[in-house]
N, C-alpha and C positions, 0 to 999 in steps of 0.2 A: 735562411728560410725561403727568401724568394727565388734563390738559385732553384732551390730543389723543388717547388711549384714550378717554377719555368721548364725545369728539365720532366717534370713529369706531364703537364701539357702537351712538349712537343712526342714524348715518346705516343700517345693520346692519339696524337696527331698522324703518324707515321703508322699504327695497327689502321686505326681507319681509311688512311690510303691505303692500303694493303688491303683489306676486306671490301673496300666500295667497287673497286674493279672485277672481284670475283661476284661480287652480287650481281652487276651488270652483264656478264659472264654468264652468268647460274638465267637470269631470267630471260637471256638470249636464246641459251640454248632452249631453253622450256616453252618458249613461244613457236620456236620452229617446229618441235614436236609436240605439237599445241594437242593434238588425239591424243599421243601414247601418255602425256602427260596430266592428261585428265583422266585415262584408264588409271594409272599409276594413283592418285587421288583418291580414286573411287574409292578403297579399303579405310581410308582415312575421316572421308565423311560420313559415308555409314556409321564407322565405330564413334566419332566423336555425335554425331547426332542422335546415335543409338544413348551414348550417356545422357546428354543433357536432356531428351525428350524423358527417358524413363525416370531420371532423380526429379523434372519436373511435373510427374506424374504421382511418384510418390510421396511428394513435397506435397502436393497437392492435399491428397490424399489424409496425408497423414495431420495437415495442420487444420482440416476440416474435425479432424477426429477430437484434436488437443484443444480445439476452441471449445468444441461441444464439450469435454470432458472439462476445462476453467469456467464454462457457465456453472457448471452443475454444484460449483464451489471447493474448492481445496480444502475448506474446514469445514465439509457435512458431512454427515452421514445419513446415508439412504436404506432403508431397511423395506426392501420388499414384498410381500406376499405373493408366494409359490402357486401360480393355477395351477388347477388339477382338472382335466377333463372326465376322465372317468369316476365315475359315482362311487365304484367299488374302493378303489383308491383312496376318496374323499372320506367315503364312513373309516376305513382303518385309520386318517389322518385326522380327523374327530374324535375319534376313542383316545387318544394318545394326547392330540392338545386341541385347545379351546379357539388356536385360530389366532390370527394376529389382532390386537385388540387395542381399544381407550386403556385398559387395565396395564398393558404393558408400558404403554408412553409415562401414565401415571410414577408404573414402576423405575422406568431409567431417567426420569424427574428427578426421583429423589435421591437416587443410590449413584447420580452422576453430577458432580458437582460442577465441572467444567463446562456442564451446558448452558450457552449464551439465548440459545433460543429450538423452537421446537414447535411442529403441527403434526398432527396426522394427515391421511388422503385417504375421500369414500370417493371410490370413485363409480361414477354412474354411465351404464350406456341407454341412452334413454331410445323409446321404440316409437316416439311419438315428437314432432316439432313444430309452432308455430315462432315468425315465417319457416313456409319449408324451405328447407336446403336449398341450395343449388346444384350443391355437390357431396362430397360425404357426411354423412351425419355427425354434427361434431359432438364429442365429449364431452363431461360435466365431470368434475374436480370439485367436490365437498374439503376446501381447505381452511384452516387459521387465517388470523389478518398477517400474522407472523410469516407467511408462507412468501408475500414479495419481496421481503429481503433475503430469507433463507434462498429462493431461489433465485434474486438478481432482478427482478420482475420491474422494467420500465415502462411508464404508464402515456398513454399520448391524449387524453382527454379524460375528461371525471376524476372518481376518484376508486380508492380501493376501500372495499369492506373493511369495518373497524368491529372494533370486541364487543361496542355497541351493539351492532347487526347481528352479532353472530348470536350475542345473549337474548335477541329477541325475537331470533330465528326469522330475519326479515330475509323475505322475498326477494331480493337485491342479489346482482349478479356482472361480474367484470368477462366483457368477449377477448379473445385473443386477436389477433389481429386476423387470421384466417378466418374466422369464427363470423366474425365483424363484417366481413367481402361474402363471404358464403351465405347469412341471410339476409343483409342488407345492403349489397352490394354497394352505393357511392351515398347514401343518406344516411344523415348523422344519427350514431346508432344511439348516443347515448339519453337518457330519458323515454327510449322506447321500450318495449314490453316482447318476452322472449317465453312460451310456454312451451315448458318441458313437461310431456307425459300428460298430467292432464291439471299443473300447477303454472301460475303466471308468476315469470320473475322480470322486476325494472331493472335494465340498463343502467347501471351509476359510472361506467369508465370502460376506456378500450386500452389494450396492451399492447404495445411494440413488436414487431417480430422477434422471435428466437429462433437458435440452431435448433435442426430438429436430424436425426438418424433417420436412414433407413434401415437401415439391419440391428438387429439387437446386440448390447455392448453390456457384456460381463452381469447381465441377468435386469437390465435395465429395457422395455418392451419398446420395439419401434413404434414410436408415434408421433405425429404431426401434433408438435408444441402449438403450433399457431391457433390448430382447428379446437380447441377445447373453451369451454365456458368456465368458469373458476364462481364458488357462491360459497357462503358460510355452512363450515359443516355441521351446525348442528342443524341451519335448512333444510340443508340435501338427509338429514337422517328423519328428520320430522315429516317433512314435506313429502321427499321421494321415496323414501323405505317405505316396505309393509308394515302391516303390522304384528308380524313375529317379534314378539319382543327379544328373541336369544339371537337377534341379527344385528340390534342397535347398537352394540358396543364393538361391532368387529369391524376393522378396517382394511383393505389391503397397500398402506403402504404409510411410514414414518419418516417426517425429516427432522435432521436434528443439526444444528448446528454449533459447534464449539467455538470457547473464548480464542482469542489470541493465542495467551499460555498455552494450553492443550495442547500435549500430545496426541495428535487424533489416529494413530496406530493402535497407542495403547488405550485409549478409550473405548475403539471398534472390538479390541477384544472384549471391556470389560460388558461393551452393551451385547457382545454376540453369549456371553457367557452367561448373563440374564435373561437372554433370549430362550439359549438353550436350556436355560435350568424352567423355565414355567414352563416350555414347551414338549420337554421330557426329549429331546432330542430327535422333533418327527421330522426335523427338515423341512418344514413348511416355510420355509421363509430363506430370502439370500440377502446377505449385507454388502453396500457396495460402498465403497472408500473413494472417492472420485482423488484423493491423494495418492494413493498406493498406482490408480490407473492412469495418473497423468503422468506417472515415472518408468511405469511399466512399459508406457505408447510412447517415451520418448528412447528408450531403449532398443524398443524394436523398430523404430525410427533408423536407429545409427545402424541396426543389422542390416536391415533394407538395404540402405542406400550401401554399403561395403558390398553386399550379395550383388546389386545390380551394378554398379562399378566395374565386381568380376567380370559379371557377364556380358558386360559394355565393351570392355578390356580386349576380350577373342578377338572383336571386329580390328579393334585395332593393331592388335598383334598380328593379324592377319594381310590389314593395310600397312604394316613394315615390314614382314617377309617381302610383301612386294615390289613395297620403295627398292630394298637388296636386290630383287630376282632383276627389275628396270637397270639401277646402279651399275649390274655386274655385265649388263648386255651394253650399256651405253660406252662401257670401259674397251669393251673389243671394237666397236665402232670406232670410236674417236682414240684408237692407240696411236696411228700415224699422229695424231693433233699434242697428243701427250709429249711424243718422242719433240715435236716441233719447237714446243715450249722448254724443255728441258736442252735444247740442243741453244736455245736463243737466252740462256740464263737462268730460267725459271730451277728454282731448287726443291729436293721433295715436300717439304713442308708448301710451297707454295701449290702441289697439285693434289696434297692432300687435304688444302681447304679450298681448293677448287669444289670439287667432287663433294665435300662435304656440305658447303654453302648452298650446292643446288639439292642435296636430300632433304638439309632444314627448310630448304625455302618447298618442295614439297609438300611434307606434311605439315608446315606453316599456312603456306595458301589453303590446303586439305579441311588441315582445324576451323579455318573463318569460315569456308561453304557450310562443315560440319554442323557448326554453331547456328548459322544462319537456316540449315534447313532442322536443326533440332528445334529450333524455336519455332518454325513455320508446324512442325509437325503434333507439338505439344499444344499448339491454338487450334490445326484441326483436328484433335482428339477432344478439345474439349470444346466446339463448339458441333460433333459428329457425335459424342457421347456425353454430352452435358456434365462432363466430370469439371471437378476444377485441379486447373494446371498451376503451378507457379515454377515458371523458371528463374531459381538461383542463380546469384553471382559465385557461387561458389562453386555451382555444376561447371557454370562458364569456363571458371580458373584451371578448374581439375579436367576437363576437358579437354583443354588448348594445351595446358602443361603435359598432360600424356602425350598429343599427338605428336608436338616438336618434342621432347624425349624421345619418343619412337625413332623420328624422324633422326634424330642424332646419332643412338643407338647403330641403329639396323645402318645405318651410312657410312660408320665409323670402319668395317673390314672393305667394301667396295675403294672408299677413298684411300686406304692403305695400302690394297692391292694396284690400284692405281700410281701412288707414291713411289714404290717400290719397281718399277719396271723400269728394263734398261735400254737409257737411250737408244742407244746405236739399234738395237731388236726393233724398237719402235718407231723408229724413221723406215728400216726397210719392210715392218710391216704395211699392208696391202688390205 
């Protein structure tokens, strides 16, 4: 056993003699042609900077989405009400159904037994503010005490509305955290007095930041989580509704959230299927599965990043043609040098990992610029477009691994045609 360790040591020993002298070879030559050798590169950085900036773009991107979509809960269901702007539109979607409603919550109460918990949402835009704003008018959320665990809801002072409050329709009301800066900028909001429209509600607690979209996601409305005021809905129905009484029971918008146990695919059917049977099937309303879409955006996650790979890919098939087209010109150059080595011992394998050690060391040196300006480029993208970046270890790996393959690749005919020439031709070439 120690023979054969010994013996494979020194074999160990003798490739890396044999390769450290080409290496020293390979970065000799590359510094004299220190230009052509950084033209030669060029193809290499671009593509491999071209990957890492764009997966660190979409990386970005994509994981800003998949957080929002994990607040919003993996076992809720969100049942929205459908605007309508036009009036005409509105009475035919009246005639048909009564609107999303308290009646309907009532109903998937009962006929859903896997439900752990559950609120509605009135939601108010109010047209009137004391303090006034600074900035845009924030929103008002008529929700349950239910509604901060259903929604994740972290508290940073006071406290939340209880079933108390909401049964005695008290004036009490939680700011969000934008909410909180927008009228009261740096004093302490809580125990202060907040009048919407032309009702007074106390401050009992402020909330945390949350993710907030800007574009709308699978019938979910872009809005600034932060800027909203959150109060017991039967407040906001008492307090800020008219007095139409065929308005108090309608809501636009349900949260419900399931046990454990729970299937929450097949529950979505069973609550979309109660939906559409009181609502005679007007379409008034869209169910959104924050399950179904966290699977959905991780799928189109992995297309993403395959599609832009692709297209990452050209650049760099493009900087190995070139490694080749430099390879094939540096081979008529230095033929006399070839014929020299081969005439003083050198055998083909030794000048075909000549030739070879200087392509990898190429798109090797190539990959680290690549890398190095991929990540400079993905910090100024996002501090040029206030997007957020995150550069992968993985972008990294898949990055460098293509370029030195490239580099291997596309080196592999140059170093062979070099291998293959005959002495004697190449001492007397000139």
């Amino acid at each position: 056993m120690t023979g054969s360790g010994g013996g494979e040591t020194a074999l160990a020993r003798r490739r890396s003699r044999q390769w450290l002298p080409d290496l020293r070879l390979a970065l000799q030559n590359l510094y004299v042609r220190k230009l052509r050798s950084l033209l030669t590169m060029l193809g290499m950085i671009f593509g491999v900077a071209a990957v890492v900036s764009m997966l660190s773009i979409g990386a970005g991107a994509q994981q800003q989405i998949l957080a929002f979509i994990e607040q919003l809960g993996v076992r809720n269901l969100i049942v929205e009400a459908r605007d309508v702007t036009d009036n005409q539109e509105m009475l035919r979607i009246r005639k048909i159904s009564p609107g999303l409603s308290l009646k309907d919550l009532r109903v998937i109460r009962t006929n859903v037994g896997s439900l752990a918990a559950s609120t509605p949402r009135k939601r108010v835009a109010p047209s009137s503010m004391l303090p006034k704003p600074r900035q845009e008018m924030p929103g008002v959320y008529g929700v349950s005490p239910e509604y901060k665990d259903i929604a994740g809801l972290r508290l940073t002072a006071g406290r939340f509305f209880d079933g108390d409050d909401n049964d005695r329709v008290a004036a009490v009301c939680v700011l969000g955290e934008g909410a909180r800066s927008n009228l009261f900028l740096q004093a302490d909001a809580v125990g202060q007095f907040v009048k919407i429209n032309e009702q007074w509600f106390r401050v009992i607690g402020i909330l945390g930041p949350q993710l907030t979209m800007q574009n709308e996601l699978s019938g979910l409305k872009a809005q600034d989580l932060n800027n909203l005021i959150y109060a017991p809905v039967d407040s906001i129905i008492y307090r800020l509704e008219d007095n139409r009484s065929y308005l108090r029971d309608e809501v636009d918008g349900l949260f419900l959230q399931m046990d454990k146990t729970a299937d929450v695919s097949a529950v979505a059917e069973v609550v979309r299927g109660i939906l559409n049977t009181s609502h005679r099937n007007a379409g008034d309303f869209s169910l959104v599965v924050p399950a179904e879409l966290l699977a959905e955006q991780k799928r189109t996650q992995r297309i993403f990043e395959m599609v832009m790979v692709a297209i990452a890919s050209i650049s760099l098939l493009v900087g190995g043609i070139g490694i080749m087209n430099i390879m094939l010109a540096s081979i008529l150059e230095r033929t006399h040098e070839i014929g020299v080595r081969r005439a003083v011992g050198a055998c083909r394998r030794d000048v075909l990992r000549q030739f070879l050690v200087e392509a990898i060391l190429i798109s090797f040196v190539g990959g680290l610029l690549g890398i190095a300006c991929g990540f400079g480029l993905s910090r100024l993208v996002a501090m040029m477009a206030g997007w957020s970046t995150i550069v992968t270890l993985n972008s990294i790996l898949l990055a460098f691994v293509v370029s030195v393959s490239v580099g291997l690749v596309f080196g592999i005919y140059p170093a062979a045609k070099a291998a293959r020439l005959d002495p004697v031709e190449a001492l007397r070439y000139e």
